[in-house]
C-alpha positions as CSV (number, residue, x, y, z in Angstrom):
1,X,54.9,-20.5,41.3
2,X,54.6,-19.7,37.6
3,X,51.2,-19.3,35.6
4,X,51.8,-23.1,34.1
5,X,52.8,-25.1,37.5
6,X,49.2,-23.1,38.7
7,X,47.3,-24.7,36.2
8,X,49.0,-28.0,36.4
9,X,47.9,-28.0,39.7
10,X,44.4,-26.8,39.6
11,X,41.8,-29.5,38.6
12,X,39.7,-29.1,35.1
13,X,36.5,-28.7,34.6
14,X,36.0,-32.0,33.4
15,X,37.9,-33.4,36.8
16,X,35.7,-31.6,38.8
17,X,32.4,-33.0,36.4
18,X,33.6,-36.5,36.6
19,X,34.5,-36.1,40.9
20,X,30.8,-34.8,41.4
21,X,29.3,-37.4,39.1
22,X,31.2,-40.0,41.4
23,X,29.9,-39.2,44.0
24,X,26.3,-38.9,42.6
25,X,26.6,-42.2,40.9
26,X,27.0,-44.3,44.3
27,X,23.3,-43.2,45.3
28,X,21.2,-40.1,45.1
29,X,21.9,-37.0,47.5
30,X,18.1,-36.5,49.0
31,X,17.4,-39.8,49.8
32,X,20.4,-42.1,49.6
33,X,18.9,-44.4,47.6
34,X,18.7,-45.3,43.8
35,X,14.8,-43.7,42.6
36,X,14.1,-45.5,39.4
37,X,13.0,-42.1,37.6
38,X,16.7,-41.1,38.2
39,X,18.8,-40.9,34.8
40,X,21.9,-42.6,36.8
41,X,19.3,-45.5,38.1
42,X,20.9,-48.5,35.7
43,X,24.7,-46.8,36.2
44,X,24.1,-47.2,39.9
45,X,23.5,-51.0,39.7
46,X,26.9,-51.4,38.0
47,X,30.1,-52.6,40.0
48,X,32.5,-49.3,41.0
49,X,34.8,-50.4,38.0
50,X,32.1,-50.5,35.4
51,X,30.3,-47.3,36.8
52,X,33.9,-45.6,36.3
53,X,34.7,-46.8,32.3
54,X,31.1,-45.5,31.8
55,X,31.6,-42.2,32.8
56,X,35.3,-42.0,31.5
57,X,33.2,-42.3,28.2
58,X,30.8,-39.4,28.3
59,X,31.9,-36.4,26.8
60,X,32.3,-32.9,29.1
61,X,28.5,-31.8,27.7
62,X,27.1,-35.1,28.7
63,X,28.8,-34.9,31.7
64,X,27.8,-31.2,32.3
65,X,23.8,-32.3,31.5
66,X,23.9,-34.9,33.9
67,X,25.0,-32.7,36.4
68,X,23.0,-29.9,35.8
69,X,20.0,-32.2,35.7
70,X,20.8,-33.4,39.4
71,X,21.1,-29.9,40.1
72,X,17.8,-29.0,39.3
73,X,16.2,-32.4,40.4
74,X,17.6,-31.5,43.9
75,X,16.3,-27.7,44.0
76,X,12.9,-29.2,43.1
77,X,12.6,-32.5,45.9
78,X,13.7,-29.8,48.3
79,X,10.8,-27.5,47.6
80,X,8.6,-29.7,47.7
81,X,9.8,-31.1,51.1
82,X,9.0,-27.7,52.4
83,X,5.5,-27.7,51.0
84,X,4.9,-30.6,52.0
């Protein structure tokens, strides 16, 4: 297989983004649920559909801060489940 049917292939960045985001959009990973301090808290009360044309709108760095944001919101719950 050539160098450009490899890369055809391979997801992007942004397909990867938006596939994480999916999945983060339905509810949030610690708990399930939808926590009102949560940035995606009014995405995740919109129908599937809606959720999807919102985030097909984003641009890769808003996509990227939303993620990274989740990221670190997730290391810090954790920690604090074990101190607590």
């Amino acid at each position: 297989m050539d160098t450009a049917a490899k890369q055809k292939t391979r997801p992007s960045r942004r397909d990867k983004l938006g596939t994480s985001l999916i999945s983060l959009s339905k509810c949030c990973p610690i708990n399930e649920g939808n926590p009102e301090d949560c940035l995606l808290f009014q995405v995740r009360k919109l129908k599937p559909s809606a959720r999807l044309k919102w985030f097909d709108g984003l641009t890769e760095e808003d996509q990227s801060f939303i993620a990274a944001y989740h990221h670190i919101c997730l290391k810090v719950r954790l920690a604090e489940n074990r101190i607590a």
